[in-house]
PQR file of N, CA, C, O and H, with PARSE charges and radii, in Angstrom:
ATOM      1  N   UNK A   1     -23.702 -20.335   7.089 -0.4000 1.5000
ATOM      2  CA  UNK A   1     -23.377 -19.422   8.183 -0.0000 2.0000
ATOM      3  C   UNK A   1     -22.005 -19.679   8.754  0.5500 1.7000
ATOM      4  O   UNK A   1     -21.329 -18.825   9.327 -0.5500 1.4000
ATOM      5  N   UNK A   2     -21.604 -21.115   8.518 -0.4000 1.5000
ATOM      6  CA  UNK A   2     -20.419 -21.350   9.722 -0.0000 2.0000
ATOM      7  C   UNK A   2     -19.277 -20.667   8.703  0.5500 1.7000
ATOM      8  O   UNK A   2     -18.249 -20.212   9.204 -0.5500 1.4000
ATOM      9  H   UNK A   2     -22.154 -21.809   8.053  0.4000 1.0000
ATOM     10  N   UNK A   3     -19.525 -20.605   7.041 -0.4000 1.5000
ATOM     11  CA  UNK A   3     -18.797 -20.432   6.214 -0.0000 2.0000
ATOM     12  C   UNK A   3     -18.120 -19.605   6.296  0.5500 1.7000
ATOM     13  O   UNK A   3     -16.938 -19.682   5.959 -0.5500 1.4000
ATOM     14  H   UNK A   3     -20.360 -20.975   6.634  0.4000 1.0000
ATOM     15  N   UNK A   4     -18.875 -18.174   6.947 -0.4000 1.5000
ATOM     16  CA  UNK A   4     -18.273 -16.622   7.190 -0.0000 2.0000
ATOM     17  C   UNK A   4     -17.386 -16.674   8.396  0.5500 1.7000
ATOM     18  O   UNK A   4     -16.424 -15.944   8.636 -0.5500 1.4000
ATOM     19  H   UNK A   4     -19.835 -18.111   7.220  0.4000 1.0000
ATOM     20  N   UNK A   5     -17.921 -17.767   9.195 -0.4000 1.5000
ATOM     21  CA  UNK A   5     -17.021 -17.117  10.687 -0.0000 2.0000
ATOM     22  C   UNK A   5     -15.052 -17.398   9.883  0.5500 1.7000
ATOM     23  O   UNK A   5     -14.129 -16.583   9.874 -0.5500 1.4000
ATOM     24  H   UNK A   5     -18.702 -18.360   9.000  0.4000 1.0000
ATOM     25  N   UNK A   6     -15.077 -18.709   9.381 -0.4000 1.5000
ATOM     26  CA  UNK A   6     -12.995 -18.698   8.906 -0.0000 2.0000
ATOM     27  C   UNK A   6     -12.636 -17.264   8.499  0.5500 1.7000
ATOM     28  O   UNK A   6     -11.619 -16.664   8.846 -0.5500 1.4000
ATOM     29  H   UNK A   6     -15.827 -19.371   9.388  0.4000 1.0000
ATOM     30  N   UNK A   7     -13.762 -16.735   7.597 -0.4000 1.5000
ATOM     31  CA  UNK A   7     -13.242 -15.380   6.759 -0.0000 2.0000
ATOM     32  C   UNK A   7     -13.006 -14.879   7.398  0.5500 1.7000
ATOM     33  O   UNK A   7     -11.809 -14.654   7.579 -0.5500 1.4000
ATOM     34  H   UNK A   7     -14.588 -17.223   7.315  0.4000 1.0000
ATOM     35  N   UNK A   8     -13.995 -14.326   8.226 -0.4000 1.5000
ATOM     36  CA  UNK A   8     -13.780 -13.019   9.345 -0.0000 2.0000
ATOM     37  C   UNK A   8     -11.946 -13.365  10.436  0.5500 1.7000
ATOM     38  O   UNK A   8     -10.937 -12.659  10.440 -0.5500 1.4000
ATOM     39  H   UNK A   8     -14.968 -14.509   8.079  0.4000 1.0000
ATOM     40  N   UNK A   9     -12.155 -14.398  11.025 -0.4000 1.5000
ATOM     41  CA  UNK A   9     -10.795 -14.954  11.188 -0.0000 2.0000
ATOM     42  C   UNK A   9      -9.374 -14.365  10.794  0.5500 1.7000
ATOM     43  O   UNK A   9      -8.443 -13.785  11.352 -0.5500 1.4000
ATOM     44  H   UNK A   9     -12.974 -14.971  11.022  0.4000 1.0000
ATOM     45  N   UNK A  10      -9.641 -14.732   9.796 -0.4000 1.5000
ATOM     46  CA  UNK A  10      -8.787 -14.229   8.996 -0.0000 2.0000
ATOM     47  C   UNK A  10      -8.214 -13.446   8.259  0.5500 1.7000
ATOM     48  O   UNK A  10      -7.023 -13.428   7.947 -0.5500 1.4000
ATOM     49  H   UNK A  10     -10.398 -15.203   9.343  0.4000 1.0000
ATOM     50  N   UNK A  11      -9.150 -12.680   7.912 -0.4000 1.5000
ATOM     51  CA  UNK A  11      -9.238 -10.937   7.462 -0.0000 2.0000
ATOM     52  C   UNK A  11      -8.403 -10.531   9.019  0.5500 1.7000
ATOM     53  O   UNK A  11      -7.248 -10.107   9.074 -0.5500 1.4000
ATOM     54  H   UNK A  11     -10.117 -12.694   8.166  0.4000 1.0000
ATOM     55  N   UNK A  12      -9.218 -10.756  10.102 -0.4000 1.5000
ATOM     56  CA  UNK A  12      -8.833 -10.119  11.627 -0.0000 2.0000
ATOM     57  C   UNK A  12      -7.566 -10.395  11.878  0.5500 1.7000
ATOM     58  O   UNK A  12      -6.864  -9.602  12.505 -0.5500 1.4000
ATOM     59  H   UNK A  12     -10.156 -11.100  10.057  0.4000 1.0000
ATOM     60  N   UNK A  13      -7.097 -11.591  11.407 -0.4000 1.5000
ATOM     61  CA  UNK A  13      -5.743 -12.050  11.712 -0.0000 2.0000
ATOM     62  C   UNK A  13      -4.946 -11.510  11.221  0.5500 1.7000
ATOM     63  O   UNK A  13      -4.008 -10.828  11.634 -0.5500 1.4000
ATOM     64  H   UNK A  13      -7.667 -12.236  10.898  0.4000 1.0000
ATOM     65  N   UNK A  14      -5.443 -11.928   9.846 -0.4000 1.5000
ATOM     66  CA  UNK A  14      -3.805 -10.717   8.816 -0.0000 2.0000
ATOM     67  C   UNK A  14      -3.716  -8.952   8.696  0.5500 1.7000
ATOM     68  O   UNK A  14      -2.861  -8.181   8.258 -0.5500 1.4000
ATOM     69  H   UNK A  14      -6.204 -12.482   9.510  0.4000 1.0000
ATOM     70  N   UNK A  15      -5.203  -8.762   9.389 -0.4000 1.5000
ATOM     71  CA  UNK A  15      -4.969  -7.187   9.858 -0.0000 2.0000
ATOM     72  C   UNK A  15      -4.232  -6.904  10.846  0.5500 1.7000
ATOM     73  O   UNK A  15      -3.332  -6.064  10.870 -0.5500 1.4000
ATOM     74  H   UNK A  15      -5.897  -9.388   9.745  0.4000 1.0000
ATOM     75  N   UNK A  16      -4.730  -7.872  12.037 -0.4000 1.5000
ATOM     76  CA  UNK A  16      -3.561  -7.671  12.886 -0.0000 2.0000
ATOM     77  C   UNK A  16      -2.390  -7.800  12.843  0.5500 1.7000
ATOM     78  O   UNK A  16      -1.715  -7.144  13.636 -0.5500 1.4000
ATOM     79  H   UNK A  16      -5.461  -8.554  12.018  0.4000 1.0000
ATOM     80  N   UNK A  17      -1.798  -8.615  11.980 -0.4000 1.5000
ATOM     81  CA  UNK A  17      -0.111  -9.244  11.714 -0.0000 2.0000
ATOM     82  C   UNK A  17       0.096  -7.975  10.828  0.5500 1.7000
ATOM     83  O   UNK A  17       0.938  -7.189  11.262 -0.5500 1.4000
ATOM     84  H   UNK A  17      -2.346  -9.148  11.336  0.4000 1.0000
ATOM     85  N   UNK A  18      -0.380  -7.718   9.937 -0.4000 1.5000
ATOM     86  CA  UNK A  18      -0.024  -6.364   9.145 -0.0000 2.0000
ATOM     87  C   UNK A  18       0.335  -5.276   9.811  0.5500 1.7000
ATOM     88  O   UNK A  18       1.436  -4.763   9.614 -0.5500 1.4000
ATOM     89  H   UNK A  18      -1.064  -8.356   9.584  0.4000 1.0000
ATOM     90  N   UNK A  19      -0.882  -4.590  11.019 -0.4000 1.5000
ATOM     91  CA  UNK A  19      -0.511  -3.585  11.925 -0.0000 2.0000
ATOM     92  C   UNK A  19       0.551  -3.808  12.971  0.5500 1.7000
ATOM     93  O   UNK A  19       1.155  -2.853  13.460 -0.5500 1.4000
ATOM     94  H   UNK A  19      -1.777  -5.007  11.179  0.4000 1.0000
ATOM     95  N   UNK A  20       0.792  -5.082  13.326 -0.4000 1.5000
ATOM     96  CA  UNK A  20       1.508  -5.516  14.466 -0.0000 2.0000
ATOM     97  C   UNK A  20       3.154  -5.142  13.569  0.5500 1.7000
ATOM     98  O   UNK A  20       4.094  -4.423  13.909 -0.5500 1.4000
ATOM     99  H   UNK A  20       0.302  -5.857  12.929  0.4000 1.0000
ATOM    100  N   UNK A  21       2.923  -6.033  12.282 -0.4000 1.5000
ATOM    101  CA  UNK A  21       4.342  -6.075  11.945 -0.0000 2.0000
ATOM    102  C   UNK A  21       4.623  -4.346  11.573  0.5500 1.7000
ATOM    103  O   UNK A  21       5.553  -3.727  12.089 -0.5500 1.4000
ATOM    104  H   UNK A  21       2.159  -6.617  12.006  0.4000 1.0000
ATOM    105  N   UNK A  22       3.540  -3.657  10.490 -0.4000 1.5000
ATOM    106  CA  UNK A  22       3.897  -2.132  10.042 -0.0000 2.0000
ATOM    107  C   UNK A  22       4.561  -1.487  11.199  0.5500 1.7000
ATOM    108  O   UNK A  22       5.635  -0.965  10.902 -0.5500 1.4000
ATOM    109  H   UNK A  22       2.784  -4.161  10.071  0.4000 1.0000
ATOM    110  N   UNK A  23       4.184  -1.379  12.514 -0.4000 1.5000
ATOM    111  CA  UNK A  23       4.507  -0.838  13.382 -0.0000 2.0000
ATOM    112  C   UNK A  23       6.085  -1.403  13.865  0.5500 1.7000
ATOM    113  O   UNK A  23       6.640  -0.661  14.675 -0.5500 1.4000
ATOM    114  H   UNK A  23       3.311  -1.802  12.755  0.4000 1.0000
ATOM    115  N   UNK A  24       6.485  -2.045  13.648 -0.4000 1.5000
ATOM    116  CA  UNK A  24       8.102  -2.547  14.341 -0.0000 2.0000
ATOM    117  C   UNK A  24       8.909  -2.281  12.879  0.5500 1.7000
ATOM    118  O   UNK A  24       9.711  -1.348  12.818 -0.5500 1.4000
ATOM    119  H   UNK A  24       6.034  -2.648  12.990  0.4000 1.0000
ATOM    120  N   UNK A  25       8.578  -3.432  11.308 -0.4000 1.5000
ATOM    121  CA  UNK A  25       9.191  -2.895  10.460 -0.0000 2.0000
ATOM    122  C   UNK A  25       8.051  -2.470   9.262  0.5500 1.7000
ATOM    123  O   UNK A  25       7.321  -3.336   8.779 -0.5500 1.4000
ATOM    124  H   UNK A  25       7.927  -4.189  11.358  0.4000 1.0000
ATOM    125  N   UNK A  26       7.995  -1.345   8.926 -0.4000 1.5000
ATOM    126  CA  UNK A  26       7.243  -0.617   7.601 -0.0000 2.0000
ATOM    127  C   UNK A  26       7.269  -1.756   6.209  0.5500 1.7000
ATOM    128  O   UNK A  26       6.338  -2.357   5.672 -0.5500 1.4000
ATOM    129  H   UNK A  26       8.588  -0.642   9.318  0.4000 1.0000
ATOM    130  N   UNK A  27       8.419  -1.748   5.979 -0.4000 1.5000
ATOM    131  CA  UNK A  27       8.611  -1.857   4.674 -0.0000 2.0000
ATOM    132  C   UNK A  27       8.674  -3.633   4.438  0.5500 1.7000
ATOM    133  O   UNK A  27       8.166  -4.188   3.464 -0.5500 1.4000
ATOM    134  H   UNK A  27       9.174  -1.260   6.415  0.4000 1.0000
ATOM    135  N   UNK A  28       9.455  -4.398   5.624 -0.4000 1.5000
ATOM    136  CA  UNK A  28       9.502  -5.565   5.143 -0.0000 2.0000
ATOM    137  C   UNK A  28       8.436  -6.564   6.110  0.5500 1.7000
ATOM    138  O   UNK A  28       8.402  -7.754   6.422 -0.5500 1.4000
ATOM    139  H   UNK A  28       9.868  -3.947   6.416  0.4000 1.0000
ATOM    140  N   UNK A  29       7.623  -5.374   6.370 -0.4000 1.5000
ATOM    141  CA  UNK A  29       6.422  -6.454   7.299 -0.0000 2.0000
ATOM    142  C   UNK A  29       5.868  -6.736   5.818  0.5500 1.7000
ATOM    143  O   UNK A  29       5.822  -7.770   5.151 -0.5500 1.4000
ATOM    144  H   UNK A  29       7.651  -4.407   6.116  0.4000 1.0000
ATOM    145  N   UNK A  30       5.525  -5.614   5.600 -0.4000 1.5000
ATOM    146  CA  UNK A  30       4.382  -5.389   3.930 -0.0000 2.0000
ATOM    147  C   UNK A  30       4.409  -6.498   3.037  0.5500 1.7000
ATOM    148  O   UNK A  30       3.390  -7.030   2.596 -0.5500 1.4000
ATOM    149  H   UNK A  30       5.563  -4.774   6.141  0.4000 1.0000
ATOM    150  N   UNK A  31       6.101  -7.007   2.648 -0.4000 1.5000
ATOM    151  CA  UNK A  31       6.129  -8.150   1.687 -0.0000 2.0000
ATOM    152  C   UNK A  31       5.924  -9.631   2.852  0.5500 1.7000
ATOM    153  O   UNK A  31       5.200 -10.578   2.547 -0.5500 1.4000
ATOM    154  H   UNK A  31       6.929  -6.575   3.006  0.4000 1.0000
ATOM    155  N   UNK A  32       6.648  -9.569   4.069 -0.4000 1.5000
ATOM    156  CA  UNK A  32       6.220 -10.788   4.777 -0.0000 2.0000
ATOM    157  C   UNK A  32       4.934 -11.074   4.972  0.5500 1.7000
ATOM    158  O   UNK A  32       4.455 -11.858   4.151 -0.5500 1.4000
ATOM    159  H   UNK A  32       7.236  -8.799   4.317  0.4000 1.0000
ATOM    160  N   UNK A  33       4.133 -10.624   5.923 -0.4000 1.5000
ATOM    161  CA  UNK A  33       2.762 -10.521   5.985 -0.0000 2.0000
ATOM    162  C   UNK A  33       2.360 -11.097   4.827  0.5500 1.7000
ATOM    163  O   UNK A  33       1.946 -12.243   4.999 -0.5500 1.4000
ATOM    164  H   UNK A  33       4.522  -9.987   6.590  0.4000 1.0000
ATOM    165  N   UNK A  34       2.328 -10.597   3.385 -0.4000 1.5000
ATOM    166  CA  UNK A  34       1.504 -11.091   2.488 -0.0000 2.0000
ATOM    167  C   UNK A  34       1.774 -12.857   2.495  0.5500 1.7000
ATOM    168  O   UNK A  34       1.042 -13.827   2.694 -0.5500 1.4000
ATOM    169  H   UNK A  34       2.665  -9.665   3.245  0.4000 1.0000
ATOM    170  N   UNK A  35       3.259 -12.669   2.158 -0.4000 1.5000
ATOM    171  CA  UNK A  35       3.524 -14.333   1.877 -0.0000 2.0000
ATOM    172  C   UNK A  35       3.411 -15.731   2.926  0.5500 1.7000
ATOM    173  O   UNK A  35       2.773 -16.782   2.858 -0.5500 1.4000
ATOM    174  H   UNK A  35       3.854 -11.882   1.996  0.4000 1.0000
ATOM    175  N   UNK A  36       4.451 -15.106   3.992 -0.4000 1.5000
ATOM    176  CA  UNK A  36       3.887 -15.789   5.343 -0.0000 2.0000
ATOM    177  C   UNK A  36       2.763 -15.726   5.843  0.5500 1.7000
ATOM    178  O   UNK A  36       2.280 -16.678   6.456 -0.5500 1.4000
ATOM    179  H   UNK A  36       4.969 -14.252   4.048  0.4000 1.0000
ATOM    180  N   UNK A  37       2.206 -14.698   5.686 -0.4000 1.5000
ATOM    181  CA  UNK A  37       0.682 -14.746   6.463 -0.0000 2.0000
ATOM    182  C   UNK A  37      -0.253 -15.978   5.037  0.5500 1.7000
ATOM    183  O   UNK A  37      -0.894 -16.886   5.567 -0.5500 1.4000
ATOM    184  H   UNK A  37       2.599 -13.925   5.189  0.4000 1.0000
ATOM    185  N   UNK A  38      -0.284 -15.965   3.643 -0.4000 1.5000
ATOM    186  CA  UNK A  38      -1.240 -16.513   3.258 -0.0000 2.0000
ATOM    187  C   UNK A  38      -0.990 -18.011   3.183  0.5500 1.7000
ATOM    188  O   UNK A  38      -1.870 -18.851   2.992 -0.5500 1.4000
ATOM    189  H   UNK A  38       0.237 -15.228   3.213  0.4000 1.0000
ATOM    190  N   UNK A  39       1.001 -18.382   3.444 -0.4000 1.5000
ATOM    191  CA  UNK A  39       1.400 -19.461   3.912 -0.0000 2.0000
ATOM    192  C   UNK A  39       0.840 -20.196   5.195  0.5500 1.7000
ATOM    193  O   UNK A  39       0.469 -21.367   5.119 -0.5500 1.4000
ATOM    194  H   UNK A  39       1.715 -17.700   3.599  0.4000 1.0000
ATOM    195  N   UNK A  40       0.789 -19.493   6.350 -0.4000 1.5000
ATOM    196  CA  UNK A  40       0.432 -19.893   7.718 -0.0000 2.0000
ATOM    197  C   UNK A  40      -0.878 -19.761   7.749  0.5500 1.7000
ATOM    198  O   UNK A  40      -1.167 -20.287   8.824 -0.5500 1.4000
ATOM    199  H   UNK A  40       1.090 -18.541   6.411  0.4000 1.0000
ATOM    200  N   UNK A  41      -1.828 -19.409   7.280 -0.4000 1.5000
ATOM    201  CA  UNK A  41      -3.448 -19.300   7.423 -0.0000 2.0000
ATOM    202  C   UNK A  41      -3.495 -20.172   6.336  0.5500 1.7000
ATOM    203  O   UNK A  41      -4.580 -20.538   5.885 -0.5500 1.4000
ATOM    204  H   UNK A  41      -1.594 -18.981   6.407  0.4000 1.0000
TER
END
């Protein structure tokens, strides 16, 4: 059970950093997000 709560976390997190960043820059949130976000989580 405790296994799911990191996932959820984290799915939530990098959705938010995705929408947070799409919204200021489109194009170079898209490649940051992926790399920094799976760097920092």
């Amino acid at each position: 059970g405790s296994e799911l709560r990191p996932l959820k976390v984290m799915s939530s997190v990098s959705t938010a950093c995705m929408l947070h960043g799409a919204s200021s820059r489109p194009a170079t949130a898209r490649k940051s997000s992926g790399l920094s976000g799976t760097v920092r989580i």
